[in-house]
C-alpha positions, 0 to 999 in steps of 0.5 A: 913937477915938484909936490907942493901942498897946494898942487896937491889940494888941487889934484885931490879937489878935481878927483873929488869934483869928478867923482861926485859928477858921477852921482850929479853932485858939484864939488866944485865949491869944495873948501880945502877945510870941509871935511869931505866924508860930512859934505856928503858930495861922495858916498862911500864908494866914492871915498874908497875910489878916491883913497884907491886914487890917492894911494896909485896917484901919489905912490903911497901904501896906506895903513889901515891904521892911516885911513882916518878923518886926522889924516884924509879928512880934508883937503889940506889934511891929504894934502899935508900927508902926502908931503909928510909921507913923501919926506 
């Protein structure tokens, strides 16, 4: 299957649902523009797993330098750094 900018928004969307189920939050109503870390829907755990996830799940190594809110803060933006890395 190819990457497509919204197929990957909606992969990262259900890891996000599924790991704020874990501390009984509902994700679900997630918008692609809510910076996620603000939502406080996951906590830090949460975003390290998730970045854990995104890296394994999309085959990307990430740069320290990388981990930012530019980059990983929203859906879109994760979504849009994928493609930007896969290019």
């Amino acid at each position: 299957m190819a990457l497509t900018k919204e197929s990957i928004e909606a992969e990262i969307k259900a890891k996000v649902v599924e790991i704020a189920a874990q501390t009984g939050d509902d994700a679900s109503e997630l918008e692609l523009d809510d910076i996620i870390p603000a939502t406080g829907l996951i906590d830090s755990t949460g975003l390290l797993e998730l970045i854990a996830w995104y890296e394994k799940h999309y085959e990307i190594a990430l740069a320290q330098e990388e981990i930012n809110i530019d980059n990983l803060g929203t859906l879109t933006r994760m979504a849009e750094f994928v493609l930007r890395k896969k290019s």
